[in-house]
C-alpha positions in Angstrom: 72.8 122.4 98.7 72.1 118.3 99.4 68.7 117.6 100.8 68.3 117.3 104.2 67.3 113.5 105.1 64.6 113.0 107.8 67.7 112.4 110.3 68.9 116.0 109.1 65.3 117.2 109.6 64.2 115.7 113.0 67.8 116.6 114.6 67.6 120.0 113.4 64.0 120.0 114.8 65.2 118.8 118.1 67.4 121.5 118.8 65.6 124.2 117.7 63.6 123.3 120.3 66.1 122.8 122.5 67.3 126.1 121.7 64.0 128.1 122.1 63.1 126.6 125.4 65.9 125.6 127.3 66.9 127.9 130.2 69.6 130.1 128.7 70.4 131.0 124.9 73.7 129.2 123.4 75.2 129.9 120.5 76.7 126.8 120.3 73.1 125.4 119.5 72.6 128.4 116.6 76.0 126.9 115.2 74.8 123.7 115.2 71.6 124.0 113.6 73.2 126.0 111.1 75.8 123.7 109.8 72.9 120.7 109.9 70.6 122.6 107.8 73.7 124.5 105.4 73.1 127.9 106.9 76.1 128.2 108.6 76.9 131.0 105.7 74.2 133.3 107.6 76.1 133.4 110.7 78.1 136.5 110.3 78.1 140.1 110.9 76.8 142.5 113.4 73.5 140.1 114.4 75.4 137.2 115.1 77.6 139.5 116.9 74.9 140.6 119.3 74.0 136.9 119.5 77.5 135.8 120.4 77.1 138.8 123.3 74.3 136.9 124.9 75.4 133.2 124.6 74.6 131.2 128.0 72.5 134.1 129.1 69.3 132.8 131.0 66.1 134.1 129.0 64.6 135.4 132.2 67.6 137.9 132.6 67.3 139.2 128.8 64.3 140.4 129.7 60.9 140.0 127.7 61.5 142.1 124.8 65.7 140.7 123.8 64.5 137.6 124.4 61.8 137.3 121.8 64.4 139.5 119.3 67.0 136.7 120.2 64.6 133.9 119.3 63.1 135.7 116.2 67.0 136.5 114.8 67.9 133.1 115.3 65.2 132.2 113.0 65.7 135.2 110.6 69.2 133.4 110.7 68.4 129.8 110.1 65.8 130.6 107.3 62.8 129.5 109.2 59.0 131.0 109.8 58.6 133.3 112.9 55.6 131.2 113.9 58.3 128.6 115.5 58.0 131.0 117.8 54.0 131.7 117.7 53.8 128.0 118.6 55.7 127.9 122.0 53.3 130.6 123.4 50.2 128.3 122.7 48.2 127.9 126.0 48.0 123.8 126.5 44.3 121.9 126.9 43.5 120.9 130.8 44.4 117.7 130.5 47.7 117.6 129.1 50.9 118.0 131.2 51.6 121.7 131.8 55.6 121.4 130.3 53.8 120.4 126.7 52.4 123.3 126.0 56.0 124.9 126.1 57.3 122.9 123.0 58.1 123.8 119.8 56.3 122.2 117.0 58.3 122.2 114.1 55.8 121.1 111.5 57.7 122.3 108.3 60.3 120.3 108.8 58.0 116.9 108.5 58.7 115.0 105.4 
C-alpha cells in the first residue's frame, strides 16, 4: 500500500467526521473513506451488509445502541481506534460553542 499524503490524511479525517456526526449514516461516506485510506478490501460480507441496510438512516431513529454498533463497525472496518468514537461524547468547556464539543478529533491521523 502507498503512503497516505497529508491531503489523503486530512480528507479522510474530514469525513470520518462527517460520517460520525452528520444527521443520518451513508454508506457512500464508508466507501469513500475506504478507497482514500486502501481499505476498500474490508468492505465485504455480512457487516457491510447490515451497514448497507441502514444507509441514509437518521442516527436518532437507529436508536442508541445500533447507532454506536454502526459507528464502532465502521471503524472496525476502516482499521481505526474505537476512541474516534470516545472523543465525540467529550462534554465541551463553558466557553466554547456548544456544536464543538460534537467533533471528531482525529489525532492519529496528524503527520
Amino acid at each position: 500500500m502507498t503512503e497516505l499524503t497529508e491531503f489523503h490524511r486530512r480528507a479522510a479525517a474530514a469525513a470520518t467526521t462527517k460520517m460520525l456526526t452528520g444527521k443520518h449514516f451513508s454508506i457512500c461516506d464508508l466507501d469513500a473513506i475506504a478507497v482514500t485510506i486502501g481499505r476498500k478490501s474490508a468492505l465485504a460480507g455480512q457487516d457491510y451488509a447490515a451497514l448497507r441496510a441502514v444507509h441514509c438512516m437518521d442516527w436518532a431513529d437507529m436508536g442508541p445502541d445500533l447507532a454506536r454498533m454502526v459507528r464502532e463497525k465502521c471503524l472496525e472496518l476502516l482499521g481505526l481506534p474505537p476512541q474516534v468514537i470516545e472523543a465525540e461524547d467529550r462534554p465541551t468547556a463553558p466557553q466554547q460553542d456548544a456544536s464543538a464539543g460534537r467533533r471528531v478529533r482525529l489525532a492519529f491521523w496528524k503527520p
